[in-house]
N, C-alpha and C positions, 0 to 999 in steps of 0.2 A: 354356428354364428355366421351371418352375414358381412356383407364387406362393410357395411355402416356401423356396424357395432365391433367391429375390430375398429375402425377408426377411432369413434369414440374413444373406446377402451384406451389406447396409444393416447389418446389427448389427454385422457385423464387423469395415467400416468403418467404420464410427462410433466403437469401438473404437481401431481404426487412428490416426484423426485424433485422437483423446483421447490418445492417449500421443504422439504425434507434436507436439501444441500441449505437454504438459507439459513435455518433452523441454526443447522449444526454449523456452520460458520459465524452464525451471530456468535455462538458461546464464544467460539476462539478471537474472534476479530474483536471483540468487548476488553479479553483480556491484552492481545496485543496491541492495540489503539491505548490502553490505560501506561503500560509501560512505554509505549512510543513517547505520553506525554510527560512520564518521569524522565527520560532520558533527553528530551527536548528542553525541560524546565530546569533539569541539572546541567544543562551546556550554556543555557542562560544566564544560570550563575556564576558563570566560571569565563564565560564570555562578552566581551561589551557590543550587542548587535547594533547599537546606532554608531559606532566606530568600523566595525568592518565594511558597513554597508556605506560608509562614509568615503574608505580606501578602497572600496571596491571600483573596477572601472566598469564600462557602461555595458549592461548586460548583452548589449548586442555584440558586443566584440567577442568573442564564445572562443578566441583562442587568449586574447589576455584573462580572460575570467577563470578560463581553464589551469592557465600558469598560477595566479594569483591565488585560485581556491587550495591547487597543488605546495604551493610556498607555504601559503598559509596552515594548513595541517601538517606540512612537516615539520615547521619551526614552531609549533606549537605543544604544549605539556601532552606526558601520556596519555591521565584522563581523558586530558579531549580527545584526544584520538581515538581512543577504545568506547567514548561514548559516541563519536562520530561515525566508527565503524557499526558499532551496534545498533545505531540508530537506521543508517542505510541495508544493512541484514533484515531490519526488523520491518522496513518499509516491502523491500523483498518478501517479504512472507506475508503482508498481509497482503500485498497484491496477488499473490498466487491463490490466496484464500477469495479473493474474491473471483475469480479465474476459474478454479476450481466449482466453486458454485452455480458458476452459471455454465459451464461448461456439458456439454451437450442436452442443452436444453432451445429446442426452435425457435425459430423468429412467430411462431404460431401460438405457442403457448407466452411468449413477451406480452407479445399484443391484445391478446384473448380476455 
């Protein structure tokens, strides 16, 4: 085998394992995207968002938003909290899933 068909070869799987990593994370990211939006829809209900965002201050100040976000989850019911924490776990994983998938795979095979 010459050095152009090892090349090739490399491209092609590299290819291979890209649709192969997307594949297999569509299945899981399908299911964690559907539960993100139960748990997003269940805070809604249990939360009035045009009033937080009412009391909220101006999102540039990132150390009042910070106090404000922190006050406001701890003086808030269980529920919320455990759907707020599972909601941020559940954002974490599907970020890694998308991570994972693209993860070594070349800027050669992106653009290709």
């Amino acid at each position: 085998m010459n050095y152009d068909d090892q090349i090739l070869k490399e491209k092609i799987m590299l290819r291979v394992r890209f649709i192969h990593n997307v594949k297999a994370v569509g299945r899981l990211l399908l299911a964690r995207v559907a539960l993100l939006a139960t748990l997003v829809a269940a805070a809604g209900f249990f939360v009035s968002i045009p009033n937080v965002l009412k009391n909220m201050p101006s999102i540039l100040d990132v150390s009042n938003v910070a106090r404000f976000s922190l006050t406001a989850f701890l003086n808030t019911k269980l529920a919320i909290q455990i759907i707020a924490i599972g909601t941020i776990v559940l954002l974490f994983y599907i970020a890694r899933d998308i991570v994972k998938a693209f993860q070594g795979v070349s800027r050669s095979v992106l653009t290709a």
